[in-house]
N, C-alpha and C positions, 0 to 999 in steps of 0.2 A: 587323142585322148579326150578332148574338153567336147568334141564331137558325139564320142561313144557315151560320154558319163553324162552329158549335158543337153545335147541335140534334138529336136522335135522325134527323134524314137532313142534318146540316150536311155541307158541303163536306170540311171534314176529321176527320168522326164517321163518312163514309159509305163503307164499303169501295169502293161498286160506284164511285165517284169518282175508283178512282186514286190514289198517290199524289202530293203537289205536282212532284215532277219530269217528270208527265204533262203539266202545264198549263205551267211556268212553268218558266225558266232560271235556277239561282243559280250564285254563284260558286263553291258545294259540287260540283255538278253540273259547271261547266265543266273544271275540271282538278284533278288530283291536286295542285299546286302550293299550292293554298289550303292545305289541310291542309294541307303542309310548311309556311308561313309562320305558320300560327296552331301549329303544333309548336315552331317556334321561340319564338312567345312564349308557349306553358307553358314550354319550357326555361328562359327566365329566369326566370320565376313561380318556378320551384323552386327555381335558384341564390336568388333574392332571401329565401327563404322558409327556408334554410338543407340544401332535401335534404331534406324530409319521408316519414317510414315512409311517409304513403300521400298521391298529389298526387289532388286531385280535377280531372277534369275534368267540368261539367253542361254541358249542352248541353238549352238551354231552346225548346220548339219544335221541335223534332229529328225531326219528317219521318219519313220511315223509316230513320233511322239512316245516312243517308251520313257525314256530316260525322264520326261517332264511330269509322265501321268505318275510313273513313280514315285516322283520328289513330292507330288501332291499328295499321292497317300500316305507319305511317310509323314509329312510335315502336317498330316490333320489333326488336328486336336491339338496342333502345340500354338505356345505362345507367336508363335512366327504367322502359323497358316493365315490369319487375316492380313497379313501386310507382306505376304509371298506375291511376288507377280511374274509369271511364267510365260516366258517367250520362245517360239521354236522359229528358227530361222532355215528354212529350205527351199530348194528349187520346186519341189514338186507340191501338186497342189494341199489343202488341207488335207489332213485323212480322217475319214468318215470316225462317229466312232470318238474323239478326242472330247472330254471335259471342255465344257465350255468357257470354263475361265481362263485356259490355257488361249495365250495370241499364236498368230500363225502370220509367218510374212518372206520376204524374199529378201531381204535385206536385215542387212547387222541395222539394231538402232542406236540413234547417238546417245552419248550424256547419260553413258549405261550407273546407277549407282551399284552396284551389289557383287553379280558372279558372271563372268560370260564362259561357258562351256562348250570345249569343240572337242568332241571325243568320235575317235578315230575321221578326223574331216581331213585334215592335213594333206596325208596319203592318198584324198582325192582331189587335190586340186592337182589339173594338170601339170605337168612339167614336159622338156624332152630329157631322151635319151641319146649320149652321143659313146663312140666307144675308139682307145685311142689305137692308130692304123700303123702299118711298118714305120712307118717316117716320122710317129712320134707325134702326129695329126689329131684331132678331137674331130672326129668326125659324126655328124647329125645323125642318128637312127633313124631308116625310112621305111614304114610298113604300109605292105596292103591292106586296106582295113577290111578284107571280104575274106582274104586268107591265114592273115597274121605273117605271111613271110617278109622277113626283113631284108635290108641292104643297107650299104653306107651311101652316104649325101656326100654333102660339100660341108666343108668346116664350120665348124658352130661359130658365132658372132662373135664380137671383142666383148660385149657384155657376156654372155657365158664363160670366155677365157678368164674374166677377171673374180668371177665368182669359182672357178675352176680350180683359179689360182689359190685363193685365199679357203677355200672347205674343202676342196677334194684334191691336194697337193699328191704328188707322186706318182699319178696314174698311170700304168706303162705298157705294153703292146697287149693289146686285145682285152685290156680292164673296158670293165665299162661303168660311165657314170651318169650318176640322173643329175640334173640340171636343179637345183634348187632355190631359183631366188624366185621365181613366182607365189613358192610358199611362203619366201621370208616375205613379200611384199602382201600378201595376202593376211598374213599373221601379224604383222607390224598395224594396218590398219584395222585390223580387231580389234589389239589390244589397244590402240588409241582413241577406239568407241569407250571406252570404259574411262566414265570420267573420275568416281573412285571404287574403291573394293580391289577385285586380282581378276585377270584371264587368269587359265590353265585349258591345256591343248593336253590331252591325252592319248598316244599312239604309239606305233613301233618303229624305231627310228634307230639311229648311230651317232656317233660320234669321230670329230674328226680324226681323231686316234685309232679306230678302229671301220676305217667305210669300207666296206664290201669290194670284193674287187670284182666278182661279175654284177654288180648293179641287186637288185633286188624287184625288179618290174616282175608284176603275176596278175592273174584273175582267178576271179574266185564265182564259181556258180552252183547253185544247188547246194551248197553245203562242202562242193569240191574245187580243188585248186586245178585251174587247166591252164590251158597260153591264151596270155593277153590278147586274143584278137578282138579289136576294135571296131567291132561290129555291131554294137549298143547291148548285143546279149548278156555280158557277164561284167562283173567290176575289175575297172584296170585299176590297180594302185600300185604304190612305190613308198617303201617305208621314208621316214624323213630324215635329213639331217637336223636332229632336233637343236645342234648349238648354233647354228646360221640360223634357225629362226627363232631364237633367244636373243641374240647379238641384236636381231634386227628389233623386237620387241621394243628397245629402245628403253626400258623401267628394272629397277633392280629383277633377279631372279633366279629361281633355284630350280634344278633338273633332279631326278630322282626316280628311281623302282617305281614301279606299282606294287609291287611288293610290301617296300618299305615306305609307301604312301597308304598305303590299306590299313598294316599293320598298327602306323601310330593315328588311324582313325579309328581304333578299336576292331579291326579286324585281322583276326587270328585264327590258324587254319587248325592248331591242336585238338586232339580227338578230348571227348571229358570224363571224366574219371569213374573207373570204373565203377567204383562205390555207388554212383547215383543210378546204375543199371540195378544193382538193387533195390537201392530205396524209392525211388521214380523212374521206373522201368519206358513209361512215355516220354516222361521227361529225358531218358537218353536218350532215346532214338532221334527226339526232335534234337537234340542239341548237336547227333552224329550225324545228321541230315545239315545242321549246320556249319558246323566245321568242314563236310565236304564242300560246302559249298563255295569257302571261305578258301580253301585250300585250290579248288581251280582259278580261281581269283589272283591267288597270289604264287602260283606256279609259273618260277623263273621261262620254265620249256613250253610257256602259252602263253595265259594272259597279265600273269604275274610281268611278264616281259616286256610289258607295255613300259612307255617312260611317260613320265608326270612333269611338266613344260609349266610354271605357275610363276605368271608376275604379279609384283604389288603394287597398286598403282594408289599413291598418298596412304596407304594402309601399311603397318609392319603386323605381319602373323606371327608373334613372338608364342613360341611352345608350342606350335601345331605340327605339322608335317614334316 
């Protein structure tokens, strides 16, 4: 997997690949709306934070920079825009094209003050797959990377057993489970880049009460979902166990809808009232142009089903989210 997403022609090392907005749909990519909500909560990061000379914003995973250049034109002209400072943290190189007051680098930075944002990254840090065999075994998932055909290994490690143990209890003949502490290890030292303000991790995940019992491992290309093969062409990911990497977080935190994270940022999918088709006939339409859009947003059967992963780090967000 860290081969296919990562490697000298990985999925997203590989120009001639695209970038992720070629393949797959995020809430970045759906409307300008997202930005304004995630604007809204660096606005209170800063009230909380007292108005810092300089707010940081990272953006861990950052594609080609949508999610940053949006925050920048949401945030022009306000009180904030001179003391915004917008960081994208990815593997691949800068992308042509980006505002230039936007940084670009490969690495989380330390002694983050403000927001560190990883939306949908999670899902791509590698993990394995192992799936359990008659005898009750967790045995390693071993694929071809040329064909995608699988088979079973030898038994996963005593470190997998023990995270096994404690997030994906019960697993029983032919379940299959993704291996999740590389996220948590991976997400624990983000959120500990942040020296005050909150991380938040946003992506499609589970709960220990509810894990999948064939696993959740897919790729997605062009716009379609096919089989993971690990051939650097298409994106392998694996939704997250988002409370093991809460747990691991290590700072107070709250799990949550995108839904019901949108909604109390002031985003609401209701159509608007009829009356104003009379009286501001434009004025409807943009507003039913809005509400659509607000509405795919927070659509439980898409992207509304995203969950919202938000620690505090020396900040309390009292009344926000």
């Amino acid at each position: 997997m860290h081969h296919a997403l990562y490697g000298p022609a990985g999925f997203f090392t590989n120009a001639a690949s695209g970038g992720p907005a070629d393949h797959f749909r995020t809430s970045v990519h759906a409307s300008p709306l997202f930005a304004c909500a995630l604007l809204r909560l660096v606005e209170q990061v800063d009230a909380r934070l007292g108005s810092p000379r300089t707010l940081q914003v990272v953006d861990v995973g950052a594609g080609r920079g949508e999610l940053l250049a949006a925050l920048a034109a949401s945030a022009a002209g306000t009180p904030l825009a001179d003391r915004l400072h917008l960081t994208g943290v990815e593997v691949a190189p800068r992308p042509a094209g980006l505002p230039g007051t936007i940084g670009w680098r490969r690495t989380i930075p330390p002694g983050i003050v403000g927001v560190l944002l990883a939306t949908e990254w999670l899902d791509n840090v590698p993990l394995d797959v192992a799936e359990i065999d008659p005898a009750g075994r967790a045995r390693r998932v071993l694929v071809d990377p040329a064909t995608g055909t699988e088979s079973l290994g030898a038994d996963v490690d005593p470190a997998d057993r023990f995270w096994l143990a404690r997030w994906w209890p019960g697993a029983g003949l032919g379940d299959r489970v993704e291996i999740g502490w590389p996220r948590d290890v991976a997400w624990a030292e983000a959120v500990a880049s942040v020296r005050r303000g909150c991380a938040l991790a946003i992506d499609y995940g589970h709960l220990r009460s509810a894990r999948p019992a064939l696993g959740t491992l897919t790729g997605y290309r062009g716009g379609r979902q096919v089989l993971p093969v690990p051939d650097g062409s298409c994106d392998v990911t694996a939704h997250v166990a988002l409370d093991a990497a809460a747990v691991a977080g290590g700072t107070p935190y709250r799990i949550i809808t995108q839904r019901a994270a949108l909604r109390a940022l002031g985003v609401d999918g209701g159509r608007p009232p009829l009356d104003l088709a009379r009286t501001d006939p434009a004025g409807y339409l943009r507003a039913l142009g809005t509400a659509g859009a607000a509405a795919e947003l927070t659509d439980v059967a898409g992207l509304g089903g995203h969950w919202w992963l938000l620690h505090e780090v020396g900040i309390e967000l009292r009344g926000s989210m």
